[in-house]
C-alpha positions in Angstrom: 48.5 0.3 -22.2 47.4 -2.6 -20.1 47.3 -1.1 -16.9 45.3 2.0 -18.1 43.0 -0.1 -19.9 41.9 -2.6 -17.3 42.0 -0.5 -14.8 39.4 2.1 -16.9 37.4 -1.3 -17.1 37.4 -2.0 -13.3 36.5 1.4 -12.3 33.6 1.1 -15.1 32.4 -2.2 -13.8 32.6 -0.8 -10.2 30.2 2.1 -11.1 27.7 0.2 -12.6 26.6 -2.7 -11.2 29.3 -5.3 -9.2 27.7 -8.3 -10.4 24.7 -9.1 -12.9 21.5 -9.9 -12.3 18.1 -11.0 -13.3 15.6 -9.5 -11.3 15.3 -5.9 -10.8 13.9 -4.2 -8.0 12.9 -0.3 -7.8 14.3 1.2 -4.8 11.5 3.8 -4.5 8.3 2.0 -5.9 9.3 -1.4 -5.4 8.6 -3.0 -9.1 10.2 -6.4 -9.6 10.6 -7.1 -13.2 12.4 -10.5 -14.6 14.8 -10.4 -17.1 18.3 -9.6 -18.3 20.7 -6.8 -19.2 21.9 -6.6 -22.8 24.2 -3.5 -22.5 26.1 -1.0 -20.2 25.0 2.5 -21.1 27.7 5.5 -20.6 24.9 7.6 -19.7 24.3 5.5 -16.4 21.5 3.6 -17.7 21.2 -0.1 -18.7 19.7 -1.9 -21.5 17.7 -4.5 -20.4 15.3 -7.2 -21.6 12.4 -7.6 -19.7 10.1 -10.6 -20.1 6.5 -10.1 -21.5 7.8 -6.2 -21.8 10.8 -6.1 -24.3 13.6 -3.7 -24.7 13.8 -0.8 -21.7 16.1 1.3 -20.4 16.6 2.0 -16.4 18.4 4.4 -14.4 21.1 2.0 -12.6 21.3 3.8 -9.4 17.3 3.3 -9.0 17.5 -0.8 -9.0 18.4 -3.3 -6.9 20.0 -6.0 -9.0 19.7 -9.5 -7.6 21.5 -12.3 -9.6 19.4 -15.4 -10.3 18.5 -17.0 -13.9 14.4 -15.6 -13.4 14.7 -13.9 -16.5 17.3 -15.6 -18.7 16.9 -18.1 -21.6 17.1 -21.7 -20.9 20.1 -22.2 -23.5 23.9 -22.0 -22.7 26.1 -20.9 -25.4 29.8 -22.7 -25.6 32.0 -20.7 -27.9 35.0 -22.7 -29.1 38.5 -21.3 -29.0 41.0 -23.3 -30.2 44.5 -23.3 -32.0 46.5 -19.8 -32.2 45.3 -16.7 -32.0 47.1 -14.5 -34.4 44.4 -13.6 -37.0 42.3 -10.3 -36.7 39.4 -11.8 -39.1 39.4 -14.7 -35.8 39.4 -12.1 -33.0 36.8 -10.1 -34.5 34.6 -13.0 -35.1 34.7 -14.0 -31.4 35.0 -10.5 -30.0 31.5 -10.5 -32.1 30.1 -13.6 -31.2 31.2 -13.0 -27.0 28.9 -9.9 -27.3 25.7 -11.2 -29.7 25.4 -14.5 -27.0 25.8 -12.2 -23.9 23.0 -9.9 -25.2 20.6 -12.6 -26.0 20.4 -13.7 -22.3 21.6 -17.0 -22.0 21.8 -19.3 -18.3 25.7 -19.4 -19.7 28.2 -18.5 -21.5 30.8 -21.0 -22.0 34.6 -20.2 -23.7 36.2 -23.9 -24.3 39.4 -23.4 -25.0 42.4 -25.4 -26.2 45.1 -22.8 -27.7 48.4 -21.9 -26.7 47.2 -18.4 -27.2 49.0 -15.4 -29.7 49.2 -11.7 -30.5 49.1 -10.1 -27.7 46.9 -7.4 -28.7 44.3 -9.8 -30.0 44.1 -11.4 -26.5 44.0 -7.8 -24.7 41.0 -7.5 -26.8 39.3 -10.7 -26.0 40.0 -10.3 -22.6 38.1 -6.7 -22.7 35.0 -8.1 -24.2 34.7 -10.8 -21.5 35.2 -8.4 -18.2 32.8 -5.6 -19.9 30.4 -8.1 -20.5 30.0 -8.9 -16.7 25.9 -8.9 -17.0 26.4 -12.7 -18.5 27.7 -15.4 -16.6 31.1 -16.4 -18.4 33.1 -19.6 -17.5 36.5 -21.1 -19.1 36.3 -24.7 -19.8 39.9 -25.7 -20.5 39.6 -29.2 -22.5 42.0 -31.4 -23.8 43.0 -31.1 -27.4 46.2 -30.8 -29.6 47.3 -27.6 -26.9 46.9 -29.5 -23.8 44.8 -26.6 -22.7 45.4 -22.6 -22.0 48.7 -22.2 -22.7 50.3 -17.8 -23.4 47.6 -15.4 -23.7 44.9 -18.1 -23.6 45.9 -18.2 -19.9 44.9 -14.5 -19.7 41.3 -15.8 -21.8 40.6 -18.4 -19.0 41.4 -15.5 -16.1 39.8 -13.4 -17.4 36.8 -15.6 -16.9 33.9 -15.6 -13.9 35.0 -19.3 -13.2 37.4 -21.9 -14.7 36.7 -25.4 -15.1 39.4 -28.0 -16.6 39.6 -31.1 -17.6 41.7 -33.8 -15.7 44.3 -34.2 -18.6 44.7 -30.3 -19.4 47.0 -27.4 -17.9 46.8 -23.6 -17.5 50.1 -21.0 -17.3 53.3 -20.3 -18.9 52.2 -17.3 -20.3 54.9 -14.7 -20.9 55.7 -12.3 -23.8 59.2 -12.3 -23.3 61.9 -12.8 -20.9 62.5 -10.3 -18.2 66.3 -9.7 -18.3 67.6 -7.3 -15.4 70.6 -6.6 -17.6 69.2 -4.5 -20.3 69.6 -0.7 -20.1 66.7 1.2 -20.6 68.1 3.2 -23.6 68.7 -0.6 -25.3 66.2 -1.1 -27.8 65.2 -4.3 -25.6 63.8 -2.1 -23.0 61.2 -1.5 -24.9 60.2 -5.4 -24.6 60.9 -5.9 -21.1 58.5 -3.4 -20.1 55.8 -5.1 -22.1 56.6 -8.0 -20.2 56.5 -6.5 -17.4 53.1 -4.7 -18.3 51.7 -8.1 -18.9 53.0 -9.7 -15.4 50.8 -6.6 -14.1 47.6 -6.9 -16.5 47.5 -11.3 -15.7 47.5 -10.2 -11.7 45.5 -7.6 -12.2 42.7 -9.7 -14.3 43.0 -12.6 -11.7 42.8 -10.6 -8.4 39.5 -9.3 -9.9 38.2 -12.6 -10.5 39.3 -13.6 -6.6 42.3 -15.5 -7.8 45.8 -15.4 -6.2 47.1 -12.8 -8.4 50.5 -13.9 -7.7 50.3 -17.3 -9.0 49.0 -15.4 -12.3 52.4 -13.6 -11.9 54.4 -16.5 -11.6 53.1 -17.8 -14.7 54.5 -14.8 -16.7 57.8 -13.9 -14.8 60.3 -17.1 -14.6 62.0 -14.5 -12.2 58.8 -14.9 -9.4 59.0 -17.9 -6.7 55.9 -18.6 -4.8 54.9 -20.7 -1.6 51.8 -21.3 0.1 51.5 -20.3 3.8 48.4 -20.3 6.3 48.3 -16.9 8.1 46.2 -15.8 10.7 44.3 -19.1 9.7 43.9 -18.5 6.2 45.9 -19.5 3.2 47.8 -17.4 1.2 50.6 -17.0 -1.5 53.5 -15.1 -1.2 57.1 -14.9 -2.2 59.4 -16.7 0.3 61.3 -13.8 1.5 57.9 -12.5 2.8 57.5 -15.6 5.0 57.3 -14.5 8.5 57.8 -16.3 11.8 54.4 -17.7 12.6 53.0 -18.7 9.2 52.7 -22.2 8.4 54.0 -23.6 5.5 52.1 -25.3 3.2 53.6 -25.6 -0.4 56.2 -24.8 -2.8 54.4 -23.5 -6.3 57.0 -21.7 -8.0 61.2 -21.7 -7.8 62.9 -19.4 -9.9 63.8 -20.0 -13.0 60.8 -21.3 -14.9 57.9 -20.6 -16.2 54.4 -21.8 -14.1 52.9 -24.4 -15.4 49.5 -25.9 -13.5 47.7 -29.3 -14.1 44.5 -29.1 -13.5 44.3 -30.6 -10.0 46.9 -28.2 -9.3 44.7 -25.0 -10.3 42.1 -26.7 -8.2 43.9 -26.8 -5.1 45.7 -23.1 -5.5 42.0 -22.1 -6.7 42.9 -20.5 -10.0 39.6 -23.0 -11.0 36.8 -23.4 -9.6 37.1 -27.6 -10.5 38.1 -30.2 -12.3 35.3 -31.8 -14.4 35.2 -35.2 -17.1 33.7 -33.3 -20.1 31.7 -31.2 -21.2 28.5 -33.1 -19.8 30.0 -33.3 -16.6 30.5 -29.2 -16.5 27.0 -28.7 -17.1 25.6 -30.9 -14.4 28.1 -28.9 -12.7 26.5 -25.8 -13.4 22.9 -27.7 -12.9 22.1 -26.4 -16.9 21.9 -30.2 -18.1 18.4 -29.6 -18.9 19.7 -26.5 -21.1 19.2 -26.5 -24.8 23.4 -26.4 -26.3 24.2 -23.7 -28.8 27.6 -24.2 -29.9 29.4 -21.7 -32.1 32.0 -22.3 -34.1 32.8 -18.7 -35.6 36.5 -18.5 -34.8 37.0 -21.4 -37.4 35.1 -20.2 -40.1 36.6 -17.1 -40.0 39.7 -18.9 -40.2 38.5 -21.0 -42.7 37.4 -17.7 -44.7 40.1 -15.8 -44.4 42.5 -18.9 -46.0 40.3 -18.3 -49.1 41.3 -15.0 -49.4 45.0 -16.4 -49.2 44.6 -18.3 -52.1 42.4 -15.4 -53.8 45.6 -13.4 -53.3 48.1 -16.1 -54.5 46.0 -16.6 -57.6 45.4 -12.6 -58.4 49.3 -12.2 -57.7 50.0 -14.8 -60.6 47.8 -13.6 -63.0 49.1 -10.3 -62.6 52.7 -11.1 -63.1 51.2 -13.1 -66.1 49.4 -10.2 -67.5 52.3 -7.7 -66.8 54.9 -10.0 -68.6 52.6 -10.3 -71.7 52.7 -6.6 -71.6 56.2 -6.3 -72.2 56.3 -8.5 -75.1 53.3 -7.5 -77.1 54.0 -5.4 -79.7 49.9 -4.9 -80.1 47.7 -2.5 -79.6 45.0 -3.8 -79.0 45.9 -6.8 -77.1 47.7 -4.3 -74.7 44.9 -2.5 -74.2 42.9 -5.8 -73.1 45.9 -6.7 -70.8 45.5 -3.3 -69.0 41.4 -4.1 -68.9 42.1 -6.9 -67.0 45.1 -5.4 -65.0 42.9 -2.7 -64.0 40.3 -5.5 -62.5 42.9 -7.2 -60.7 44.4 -4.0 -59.2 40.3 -3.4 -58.0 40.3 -6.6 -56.4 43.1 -6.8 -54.8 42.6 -3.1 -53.6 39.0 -4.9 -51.8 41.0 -7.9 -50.4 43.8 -5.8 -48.8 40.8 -3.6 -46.8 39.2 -6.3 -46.3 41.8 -9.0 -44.7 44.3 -7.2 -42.9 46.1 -10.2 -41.7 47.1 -10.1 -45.6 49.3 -7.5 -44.5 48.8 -5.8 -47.7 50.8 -2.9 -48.7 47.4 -0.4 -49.5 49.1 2.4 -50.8 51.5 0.9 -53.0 48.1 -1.2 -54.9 46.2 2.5 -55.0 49.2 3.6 -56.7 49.6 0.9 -58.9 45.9 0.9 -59.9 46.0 4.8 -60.6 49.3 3.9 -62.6 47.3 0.9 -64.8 44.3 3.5 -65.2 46.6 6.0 -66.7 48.6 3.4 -69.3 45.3 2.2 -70.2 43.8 5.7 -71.5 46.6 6.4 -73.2 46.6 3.4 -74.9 42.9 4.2 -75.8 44.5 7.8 -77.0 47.0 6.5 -79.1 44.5 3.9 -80.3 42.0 6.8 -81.4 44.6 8.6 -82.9 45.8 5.8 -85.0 42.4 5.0 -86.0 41.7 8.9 -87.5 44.9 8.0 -89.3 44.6 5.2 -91.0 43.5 5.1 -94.9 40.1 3.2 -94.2 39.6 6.6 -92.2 40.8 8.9 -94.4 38.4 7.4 -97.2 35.5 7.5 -94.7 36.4 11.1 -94.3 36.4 11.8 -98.5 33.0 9.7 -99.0 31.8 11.7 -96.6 33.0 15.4 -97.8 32.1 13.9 -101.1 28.1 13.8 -100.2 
């Protein structure tokens, strides 16, 4: 699923434009207009923003696209990533907020990131948003934090990126799924695993050839299996495996012996150029980047969804024990009527826990078995009103009612 799905992405990217721009040039009439593009359109048109115009819509083969920040807003956005990744409610909050601050035409998108990444498929996803976004400028700062940087699938995050940027203290790699073990037959029910890892050796080289990094250094860092050197070859360097050293390169460096996972400090991703450099802070980056000047929006989103979805935790955990409350005083009463307003309520907690398991998936919520459960309350609870209507005809304050009544 990797493969197929970046490689879709590339081909996509490929078609459309091969990097983004600000200034737009008709081939035929030669219009210039300043601006940016908010969207990739299947229909081989772009979105764009066009100052002093608005919203339009161009045929992509008719422009000439010529990166520059003409027509972009003065403001660079830094989106914070930190901690683990294993939440949906926290991927979909920055899978939302990557694409709002693209579209709005910023100088720069920035992703800092201190995590040690998580579920796979959530960083597949992230991952997505960033390369299909390619009409922003996006660039990894890796900062120090409780994570020591991009550790996992953040690794894939910061790759994934136009450029990298780390601070001096930080570190980048070690970003397996599992270990690769030669051993396992294919009808084991390992196999299964071991081609996911192998999968995501191909999607981390894969994402960093694309960005111009040495894919197999990418490799290295997912496969303790992969040893790497640096050689110069016909004059230039490169990075292979050391069985593929031949008789007139020159050695340069040992990156990766078998055995363990690759691990880079930052100087160390400088000099194999997985980053682009190693910076002091934040301030530093954007003098870097020649955006001091730029107004800062930073957003926060990831947290707060965190933050929110820890509420609906203890939403749960308080529903769960007033239902097991409620159900217990079921059992005992011996009342009508008090039953019936036990299976009121029961009903209302059914209904909102029914919401919260749609709602927050990461509850892992069993969604049948509440529907089932609710349907089962609703059903106790009319009978109880039954058996309550037929005891009210029956009593003798009824049956009076009913000879008063005959009577007039």
């Amino acid at each position: 699923m990797f493969i197929k799905s970046f490689t879709y992405m590339l081909v996509f990217t490929c078609l459309v434009f091969a990097a983004s721009g600000d200034t737009f040039i008709n081939k035929t009439t030669g219009e210039t207009l300043n601006g940016y593009i908010t969207e990739y359109r299947s229909d081989k048109k772009i979105a764009v923003y066009i100052k002093n115009q608005g919203d339009r819509n161009l045929v992509a083969e008719d422009w000439v696209v010529l990166p520059n920040r003409l027509g972009r807003q003065n403001t660079v956005v830094i989106i914070l990533i930190q901690g683990r990744l294993d939440l949906q409610i926290v991927c979909d909050a920055l899978v939302e907020t990557i694409n709002k601050a693209c579209q709005a035409g910023p100088a720069q998108v920035i992703l800092e990131i201190d995590s040690p990444g998580g579920k796979t498929q959530y960083i597949e996803r992230l991952c997505d948003v960033i390369i299909r976004t390619n009409f922003c400028p996006i660039a990894a700062y890796i900062k120090s934090g409780e994570h020591r940087g991009a550790a996992g699938g953040a690794t894939a995050i910061a790759l994934a990126c136009d450029q990298i940027y780390m601070a001096g203290d930080t570190i980048i790699g070690a970003s397996a799924i599992i270990r690769r073990d030669s051993s396992i037959s294919q009808d084991s029910p390992l196999a299964d695993y071991q081609n996911l890892s192998i999968a995501w050796q191909e999607y981390l080289f894969r994402i960093a050839e694309y960005r111009n990094r040495p894919g197999l250094i990418a490799r290295a860092m997912v496969d303790q299996d992969i040893a790497v050197i640096e050689v110069i070859r016909n004059g230039k360097p490169v990075f292979i495996g050391p069985d593929e050293k031949e008789p007139n390169d020159l050695f340069i460096k040992n990156w990766s012996d078998k055995g363990s996972l690759l691990t880079l400090t930052a100087a160390e991703a400088r000099k194999c150029r997985i980053a682009e450099a190693v910076v002091v802070d934040r301030t530093d980056l954007l003098q870097k980047l020649d955006l001091a000047e730029a107004q800062l929006i930073v957003k926060d989103d990831a947290l707060e969804a965190a933050r929110t979805f820890r509420k609906a935790q203890l939403k749960f955990a308080s529903l769960r024990r007033r239902l097991d409350a409620d159900i217990k005083r079921l059992e005992l009463t011996d009342s009508l009527p008090h039953a019936m307003n036990l299976l009121r309520e029961v009903k209302e907690q059914y209904k909102s826990l029914h919401l919260l398991a749609r709602r927050y998936p990461d509850l892992y919520l069993d969604i049948e078995l509440i529907e089932e459960q609710l349907t089962a309350a609703e059903d106790y609870y009319e009978k109880a009103k039954e058996k309550q209507r037929a005891q009210d005809s029956n009593s003798p304050r009824s049956h009076a009612d009913k000879n008063q009544n005959f009577q007039k």
